[in-house]
C-alpha positions, 0 to 999 in steps of 0.5 A: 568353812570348817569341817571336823570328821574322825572315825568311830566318833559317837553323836557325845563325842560329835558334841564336844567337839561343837562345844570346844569349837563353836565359840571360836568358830562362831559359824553362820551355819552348823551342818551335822552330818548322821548315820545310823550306826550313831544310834549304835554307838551312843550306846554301850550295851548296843555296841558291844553286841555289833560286829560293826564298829567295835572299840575297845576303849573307854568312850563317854556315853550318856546316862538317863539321868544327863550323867557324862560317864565312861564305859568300855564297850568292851568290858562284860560282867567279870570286868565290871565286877572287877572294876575296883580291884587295882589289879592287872592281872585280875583285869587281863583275865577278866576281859579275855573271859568277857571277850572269850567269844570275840566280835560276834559274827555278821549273822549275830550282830545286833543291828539285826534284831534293831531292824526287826523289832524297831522301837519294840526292842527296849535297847534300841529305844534307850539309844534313840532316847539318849540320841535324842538328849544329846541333840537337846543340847546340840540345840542348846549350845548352837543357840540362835545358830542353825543347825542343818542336818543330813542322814546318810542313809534311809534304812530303816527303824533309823531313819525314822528315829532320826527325822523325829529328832530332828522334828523335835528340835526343829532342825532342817533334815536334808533328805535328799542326799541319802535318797539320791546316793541309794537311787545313784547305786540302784542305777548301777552307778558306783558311789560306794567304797569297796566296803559297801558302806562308806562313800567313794569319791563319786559319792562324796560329790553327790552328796556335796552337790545336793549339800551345796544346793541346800545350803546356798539360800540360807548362805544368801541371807 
């Protein structure tokens, strides 16, 4: 078994990753682990307006047009408008005037207008469909390999964006796991971090177990 996990990785990111890997590799199985703040982070303008994950760095996002191109999330419109002129100075002033504001607080971020308009809010609809490009070519480079899938969560509008993807590209969607993670914290069981996001131990075995599980009648192949 290989396994390959970071922080802050976006799905493009998760992508090339499988692409320097997959050959070398050559696994029987892929197994992609999703969450929903991927969504977020496979979009720039998305990011830049969350107070969850913010990363100030250049990060490769996916273009409409299948263009690879690097952006800061942290970059507003002085810094783009600043962007060809050499200058560290101009570029300093630039980005402390853009992030004059800081992260936005809790009460603004942006996963909470994503949750109550859904696809009606035409950001949120340009990261599905960029999400959904990147999974065409996680589809194309794994080939005849398959490609099994799991959410980490049920909230909603991004579940139901991710299991349409899944449905497009045929990839087997292990539901289970998100579904007996929230029932196992609904229970009063304690399978979350301190953070309240991120799984502890406890969480971590659920959800191999139920992995396990999935994968052992394709494994018996």
């Amino acid at each position: 078994m290989f396994a390959y996990g970071t922080q802050g990785y976006s799905t493009l990111q998760e992508y090339f990753v499988l692409d320097e890997w997959l050959d070398r590799i050559k696994p029987d199985i892929v197994v992609w682990q999703f969450c929903r703040n991927d969504f977020i982070n496979n979009s720039a303008e998305l990011t830049r307006q969350s107070a969850k994950g913010q990363c100030h760095v250049d990060q490769p996002y996916l273009s409409e047009d299948g263009v690879i191109e690097y952006l800061n999330p942290g970059h507003g419109p002085l810094c783009r408008l600043l962007k060809h002129i050499p200058s560290r100075l101009f570029y300093s002033l630039a980005y402390r005037m853009d992030n004059r504001n800081g992260i936005p607080a809790m009460e603004h971020t942006i996963e909470n207008t994503v949750e109550r308009q859904g696809l009606e809010y035409p950001p949120f609809r340009r990261a599905v469909a960029a999400t959904d490009r990147i999974f065409a070519m996680v589809r194309d480079r794994c080939g005849d390999i398959p490609v099994i899938a799991f959410n980490t969560d049920s909230r909603e509008p991004y579940a139901s964006a991710f299991t349409k993807i899944c449905s497009t590209y045929t990839l087997p969607e292990i539901r289970d796991i998100s579904r007996a993670i929230e029932t196992a914290a609904r229970n009063g069981e304690t399978v979350y971090a301190g953070d309240g996001l991120h799984w502890n131990g406890a969480g971590h075995t659920l959800c191999g177990t139920l992995l396990a599980e999935a994968l052992r009648p394709l494994c018996s192949k």
